[in-house]
PDB file of N, CA, C and O in Angstrom:
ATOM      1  N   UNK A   1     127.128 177.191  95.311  1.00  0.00           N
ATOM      2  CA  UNK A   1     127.826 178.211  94.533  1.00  0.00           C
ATOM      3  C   UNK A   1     126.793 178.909  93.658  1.00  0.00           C
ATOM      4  O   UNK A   1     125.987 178.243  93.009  1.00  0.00           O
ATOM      5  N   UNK A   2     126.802 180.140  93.632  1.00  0.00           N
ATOM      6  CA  UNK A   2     125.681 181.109  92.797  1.00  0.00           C
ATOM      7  C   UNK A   2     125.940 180.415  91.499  1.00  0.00           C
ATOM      8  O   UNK A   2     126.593 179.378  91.386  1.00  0.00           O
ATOM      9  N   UNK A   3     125.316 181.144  90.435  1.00  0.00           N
ATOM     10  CA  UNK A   3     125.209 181.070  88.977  1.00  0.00           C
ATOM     11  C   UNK A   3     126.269 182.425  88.517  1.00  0.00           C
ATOM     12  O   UNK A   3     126.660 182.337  87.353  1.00  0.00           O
ATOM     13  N   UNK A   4     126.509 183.013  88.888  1.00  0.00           N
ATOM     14  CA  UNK A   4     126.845 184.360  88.697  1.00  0.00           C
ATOM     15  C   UNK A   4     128.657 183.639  88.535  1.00  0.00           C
ATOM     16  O   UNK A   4     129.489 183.546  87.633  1.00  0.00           O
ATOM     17  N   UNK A   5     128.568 183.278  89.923  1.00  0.00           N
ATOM     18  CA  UNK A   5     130.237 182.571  90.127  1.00  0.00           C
ATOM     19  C   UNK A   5     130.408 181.638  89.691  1.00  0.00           C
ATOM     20  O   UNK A   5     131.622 181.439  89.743  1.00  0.00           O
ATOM     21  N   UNK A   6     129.717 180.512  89.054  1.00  0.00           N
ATOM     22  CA  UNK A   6     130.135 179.630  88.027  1.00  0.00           C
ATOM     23  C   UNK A   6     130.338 180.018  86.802  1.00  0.00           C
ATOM     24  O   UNK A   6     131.004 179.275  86.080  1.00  0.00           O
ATOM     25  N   UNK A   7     129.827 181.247  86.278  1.00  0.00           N
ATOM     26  CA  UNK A   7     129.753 181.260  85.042  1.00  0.00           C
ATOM     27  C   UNK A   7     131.124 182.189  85.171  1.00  0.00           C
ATOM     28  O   UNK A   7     131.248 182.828  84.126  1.00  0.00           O
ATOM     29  N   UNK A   8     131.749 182.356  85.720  1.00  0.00           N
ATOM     30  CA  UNK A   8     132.823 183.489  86.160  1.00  0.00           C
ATOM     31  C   UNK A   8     134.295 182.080  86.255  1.00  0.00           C
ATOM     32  O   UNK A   8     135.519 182.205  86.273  1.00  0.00           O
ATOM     33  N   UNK A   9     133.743 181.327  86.279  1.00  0.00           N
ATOM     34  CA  UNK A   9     135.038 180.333  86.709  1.00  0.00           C
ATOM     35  C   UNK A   9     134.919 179.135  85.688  1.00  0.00           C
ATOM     36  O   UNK A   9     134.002 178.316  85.749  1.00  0.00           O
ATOM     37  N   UNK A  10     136.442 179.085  84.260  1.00  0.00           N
ATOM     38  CA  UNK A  10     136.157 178.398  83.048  1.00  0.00           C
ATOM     39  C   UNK A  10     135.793 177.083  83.733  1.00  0.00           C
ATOM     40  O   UNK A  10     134.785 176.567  83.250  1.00  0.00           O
ATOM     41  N   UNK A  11     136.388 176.378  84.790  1.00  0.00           N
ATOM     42  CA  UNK A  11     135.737 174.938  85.193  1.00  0.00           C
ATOM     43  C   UNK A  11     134.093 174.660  85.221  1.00  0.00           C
ATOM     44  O   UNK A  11     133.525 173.569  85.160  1.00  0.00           O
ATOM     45  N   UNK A  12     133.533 175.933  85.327  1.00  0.00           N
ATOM     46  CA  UNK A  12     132.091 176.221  85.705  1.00  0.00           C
ATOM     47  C   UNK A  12     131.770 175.266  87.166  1.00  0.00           C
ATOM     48  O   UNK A  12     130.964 174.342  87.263  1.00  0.00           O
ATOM     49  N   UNK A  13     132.622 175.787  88.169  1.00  0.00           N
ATOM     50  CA  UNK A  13     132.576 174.849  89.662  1.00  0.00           C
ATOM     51  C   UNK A  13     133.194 175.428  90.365  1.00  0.00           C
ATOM     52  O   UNK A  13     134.011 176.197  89.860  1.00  0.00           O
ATOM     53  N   UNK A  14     133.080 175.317  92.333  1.00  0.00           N
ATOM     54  CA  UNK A  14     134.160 175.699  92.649  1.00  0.00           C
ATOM     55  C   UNK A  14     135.053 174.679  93.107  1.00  0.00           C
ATOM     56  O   UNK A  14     134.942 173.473  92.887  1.00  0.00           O
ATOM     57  N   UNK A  15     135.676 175.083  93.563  1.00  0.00           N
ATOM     58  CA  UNK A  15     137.393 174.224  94.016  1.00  0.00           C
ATOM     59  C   UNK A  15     137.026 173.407  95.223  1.00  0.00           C
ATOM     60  O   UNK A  15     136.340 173.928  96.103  1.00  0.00           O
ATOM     61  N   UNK A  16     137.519 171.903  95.349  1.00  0.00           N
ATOM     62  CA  UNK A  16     136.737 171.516  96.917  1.00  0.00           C
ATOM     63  C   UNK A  16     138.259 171.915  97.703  1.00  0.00           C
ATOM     64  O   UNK A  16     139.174 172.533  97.159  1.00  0.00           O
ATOM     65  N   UNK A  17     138.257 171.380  99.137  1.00  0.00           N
ATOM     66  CA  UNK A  17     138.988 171.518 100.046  1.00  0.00           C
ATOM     67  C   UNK A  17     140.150 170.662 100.131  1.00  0.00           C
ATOM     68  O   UNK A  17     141.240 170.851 100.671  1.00  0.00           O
ATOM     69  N   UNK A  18     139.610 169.511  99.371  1.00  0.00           N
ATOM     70  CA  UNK A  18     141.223 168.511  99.074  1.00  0.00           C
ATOM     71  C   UNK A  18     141.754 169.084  97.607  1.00  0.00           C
ATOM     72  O   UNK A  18     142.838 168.729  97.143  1.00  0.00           O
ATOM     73  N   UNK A  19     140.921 169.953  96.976  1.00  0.00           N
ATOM     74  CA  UNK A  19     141.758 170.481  95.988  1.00  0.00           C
ATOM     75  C   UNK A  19     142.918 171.612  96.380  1.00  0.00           C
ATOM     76  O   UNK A  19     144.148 171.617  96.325  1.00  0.00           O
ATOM     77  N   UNK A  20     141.951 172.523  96.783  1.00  0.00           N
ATOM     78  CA  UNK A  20     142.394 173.658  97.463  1.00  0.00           C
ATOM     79  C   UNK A  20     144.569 173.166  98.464  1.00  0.00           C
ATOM     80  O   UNK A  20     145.681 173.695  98.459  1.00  0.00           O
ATOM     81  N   UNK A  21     143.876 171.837  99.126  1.00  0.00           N
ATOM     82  CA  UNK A  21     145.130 171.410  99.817  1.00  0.00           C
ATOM     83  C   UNK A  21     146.140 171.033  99.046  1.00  0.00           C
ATOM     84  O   UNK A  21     147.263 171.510  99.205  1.00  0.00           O
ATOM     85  N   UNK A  22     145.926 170.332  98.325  1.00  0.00           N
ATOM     86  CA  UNK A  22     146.989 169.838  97.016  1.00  0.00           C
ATOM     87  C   UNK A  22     147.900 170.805  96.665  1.00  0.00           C
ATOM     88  O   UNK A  22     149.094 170.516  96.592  1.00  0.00           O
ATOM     89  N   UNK A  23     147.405 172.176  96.386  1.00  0.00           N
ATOM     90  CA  UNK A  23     148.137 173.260  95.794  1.00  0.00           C
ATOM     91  C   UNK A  23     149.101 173.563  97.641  1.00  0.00           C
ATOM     92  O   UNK A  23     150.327 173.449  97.659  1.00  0.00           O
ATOM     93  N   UNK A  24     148.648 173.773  98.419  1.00  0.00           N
ATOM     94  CA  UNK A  24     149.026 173.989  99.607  1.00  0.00           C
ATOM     95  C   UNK A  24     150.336 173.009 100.082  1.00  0.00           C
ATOM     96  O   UNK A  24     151.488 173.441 100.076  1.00  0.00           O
ATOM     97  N   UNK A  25     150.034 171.826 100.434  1.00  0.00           N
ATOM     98  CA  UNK A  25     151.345 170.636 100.462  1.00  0.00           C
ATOM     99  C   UNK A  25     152.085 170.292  99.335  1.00  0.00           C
ATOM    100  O   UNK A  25     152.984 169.452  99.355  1.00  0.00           O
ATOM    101  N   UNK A  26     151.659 171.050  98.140  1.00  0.00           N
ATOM    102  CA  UNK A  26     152.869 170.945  97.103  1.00  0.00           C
ATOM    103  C   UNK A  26     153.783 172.351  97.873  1.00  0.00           C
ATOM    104  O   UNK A  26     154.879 172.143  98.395  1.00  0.00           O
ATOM    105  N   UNK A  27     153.327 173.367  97.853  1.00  0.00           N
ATOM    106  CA  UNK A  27     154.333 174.729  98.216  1.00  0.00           C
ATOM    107  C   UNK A  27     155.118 173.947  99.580  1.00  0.00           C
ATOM    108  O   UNK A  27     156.312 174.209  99.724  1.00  0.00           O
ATOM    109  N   UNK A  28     154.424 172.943 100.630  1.00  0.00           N
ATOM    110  CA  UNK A  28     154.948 172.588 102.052  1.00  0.00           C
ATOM    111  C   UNK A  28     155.785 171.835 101.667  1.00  0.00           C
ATOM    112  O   UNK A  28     156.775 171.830 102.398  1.00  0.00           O
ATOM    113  N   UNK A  29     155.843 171.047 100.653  1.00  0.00           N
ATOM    114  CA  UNK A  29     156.651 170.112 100.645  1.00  0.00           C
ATOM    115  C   UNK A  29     158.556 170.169  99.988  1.00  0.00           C
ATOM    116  O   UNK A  29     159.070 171.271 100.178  1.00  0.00           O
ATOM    117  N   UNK A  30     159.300 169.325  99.439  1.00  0.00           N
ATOM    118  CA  UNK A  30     160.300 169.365  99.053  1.00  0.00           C
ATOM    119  C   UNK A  30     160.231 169.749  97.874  1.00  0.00           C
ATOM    120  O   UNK A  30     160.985 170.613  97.427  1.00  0.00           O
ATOM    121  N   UNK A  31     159.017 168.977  96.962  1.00  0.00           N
ATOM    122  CA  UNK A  31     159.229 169.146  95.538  1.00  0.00           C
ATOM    123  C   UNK A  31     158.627 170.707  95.289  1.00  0.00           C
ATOM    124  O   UNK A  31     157.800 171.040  94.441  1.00  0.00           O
ATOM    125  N   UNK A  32     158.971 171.143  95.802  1.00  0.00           N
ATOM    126  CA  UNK A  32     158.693 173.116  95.334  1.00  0.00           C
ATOM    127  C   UNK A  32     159.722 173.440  96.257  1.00  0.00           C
ATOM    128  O   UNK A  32     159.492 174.395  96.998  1.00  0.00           O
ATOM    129  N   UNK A  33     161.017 172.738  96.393  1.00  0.00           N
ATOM    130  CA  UNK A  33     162.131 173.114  97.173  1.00  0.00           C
ATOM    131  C   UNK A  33     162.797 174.166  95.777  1.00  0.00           C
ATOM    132  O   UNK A  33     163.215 175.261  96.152  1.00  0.00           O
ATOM    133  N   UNK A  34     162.892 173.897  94.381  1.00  0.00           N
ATOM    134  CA  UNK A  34     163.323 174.814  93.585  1.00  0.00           C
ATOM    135  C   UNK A  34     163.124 176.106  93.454  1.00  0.00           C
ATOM    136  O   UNK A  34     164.035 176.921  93.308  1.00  0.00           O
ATOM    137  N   UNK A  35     162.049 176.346  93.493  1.00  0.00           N
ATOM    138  CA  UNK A  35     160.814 177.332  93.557  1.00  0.00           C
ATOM    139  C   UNK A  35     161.317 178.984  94.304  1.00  0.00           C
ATOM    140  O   UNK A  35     161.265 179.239  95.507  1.00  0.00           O
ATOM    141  N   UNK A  36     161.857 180.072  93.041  1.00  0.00           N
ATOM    142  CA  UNK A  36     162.247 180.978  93.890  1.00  0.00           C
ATOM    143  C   UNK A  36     161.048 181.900  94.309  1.00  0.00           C
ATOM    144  O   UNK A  36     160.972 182.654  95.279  1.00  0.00           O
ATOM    145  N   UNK A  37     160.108 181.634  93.293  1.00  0.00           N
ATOM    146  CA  UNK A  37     158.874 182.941  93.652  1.00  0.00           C
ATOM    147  C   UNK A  37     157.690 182.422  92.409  1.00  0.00           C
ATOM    148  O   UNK A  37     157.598 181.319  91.870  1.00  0.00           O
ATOM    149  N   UNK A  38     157.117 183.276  92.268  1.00  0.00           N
ATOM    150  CA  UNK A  38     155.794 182.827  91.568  1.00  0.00           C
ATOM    151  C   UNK A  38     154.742 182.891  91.906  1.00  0.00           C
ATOM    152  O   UNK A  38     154.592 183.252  93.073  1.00  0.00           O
ATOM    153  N   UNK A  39     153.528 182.592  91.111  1.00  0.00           N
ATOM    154  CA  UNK A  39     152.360 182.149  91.416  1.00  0.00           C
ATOM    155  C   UNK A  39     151.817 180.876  91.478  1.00  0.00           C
ATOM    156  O   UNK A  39     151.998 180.405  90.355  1.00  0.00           O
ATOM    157  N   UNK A  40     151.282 180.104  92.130  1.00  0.00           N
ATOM    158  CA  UNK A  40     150.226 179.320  92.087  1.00  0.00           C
ATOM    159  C   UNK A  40     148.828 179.521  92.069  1.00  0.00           C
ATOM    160  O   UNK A  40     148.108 179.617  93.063  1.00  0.00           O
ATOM    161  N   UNK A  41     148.483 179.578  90.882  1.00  0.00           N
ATOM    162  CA  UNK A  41     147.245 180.307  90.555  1.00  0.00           C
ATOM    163  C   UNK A  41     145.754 178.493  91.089  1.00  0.00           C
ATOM    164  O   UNK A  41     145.640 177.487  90.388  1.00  0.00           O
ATOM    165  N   UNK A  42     145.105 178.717  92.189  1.00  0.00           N
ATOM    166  CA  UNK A  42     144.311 177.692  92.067  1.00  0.00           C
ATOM    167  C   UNK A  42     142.624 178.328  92.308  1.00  0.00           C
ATOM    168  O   UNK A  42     141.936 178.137  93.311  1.00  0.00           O
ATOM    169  N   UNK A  43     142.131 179.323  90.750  1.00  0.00           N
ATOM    170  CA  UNK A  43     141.342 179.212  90.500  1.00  0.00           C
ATOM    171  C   UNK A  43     140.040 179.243  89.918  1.00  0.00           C
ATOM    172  O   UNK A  43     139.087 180.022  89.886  1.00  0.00           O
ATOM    173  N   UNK A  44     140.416 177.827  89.355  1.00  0.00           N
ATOM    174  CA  UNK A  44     139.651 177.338  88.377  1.00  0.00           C
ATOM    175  C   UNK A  44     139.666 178.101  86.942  1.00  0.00           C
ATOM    176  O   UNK A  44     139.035 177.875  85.909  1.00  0.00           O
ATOM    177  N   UNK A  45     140.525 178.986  87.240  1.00  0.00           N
ATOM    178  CA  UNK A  45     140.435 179.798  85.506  1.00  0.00           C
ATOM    179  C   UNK A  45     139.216 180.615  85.826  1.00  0.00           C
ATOM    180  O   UNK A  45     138.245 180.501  85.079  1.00  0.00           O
ATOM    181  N   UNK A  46     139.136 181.799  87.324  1.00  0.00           N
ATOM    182  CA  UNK A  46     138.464 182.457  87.376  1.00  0.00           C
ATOM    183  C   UNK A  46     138.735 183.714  86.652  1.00  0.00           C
ATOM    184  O   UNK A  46     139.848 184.185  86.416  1.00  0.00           O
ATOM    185  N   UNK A  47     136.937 184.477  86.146  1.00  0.00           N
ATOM    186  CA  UNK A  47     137.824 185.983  85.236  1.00  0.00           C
ATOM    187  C   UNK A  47     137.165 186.838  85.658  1.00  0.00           C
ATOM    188  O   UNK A  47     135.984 186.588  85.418  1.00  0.00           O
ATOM    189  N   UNK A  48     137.318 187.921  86.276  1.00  0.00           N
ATOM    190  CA  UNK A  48     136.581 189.059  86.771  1.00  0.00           C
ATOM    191  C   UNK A  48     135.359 189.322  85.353  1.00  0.00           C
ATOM    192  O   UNK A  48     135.553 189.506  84.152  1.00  0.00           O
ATOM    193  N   UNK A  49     134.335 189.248  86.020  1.00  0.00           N
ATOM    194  CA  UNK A  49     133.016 190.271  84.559  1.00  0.00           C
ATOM    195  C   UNK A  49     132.883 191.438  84.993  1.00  0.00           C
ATOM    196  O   UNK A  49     132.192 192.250  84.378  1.00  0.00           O
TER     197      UNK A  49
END
């Protein structure tokens, strides 16, 4: 990951691939059966500079 894009993302990291999934099989699953709309924001508390 550059320097440019860490310093752009408050975790200062990026997201791995079992993170990334977590957010993914929560939306697949039941328990986001409530869920009429929204965001799932997964990342990292990125901020455009």
């Amino acid at each position: 990951m550059g320097d440019f894009f860490a310093g752009a993302v408050a975790l200062k990291r990026g997201g791995t691939v079992e993170e990334m999934a977590k957010g993914f099989l929560f939306l697949a699953s039941d328990d986001s059966s409530y869920m009429t709309g929204g965001e799932l924001l997964m990342d990292g508390g990125y901020r455009d500079l």
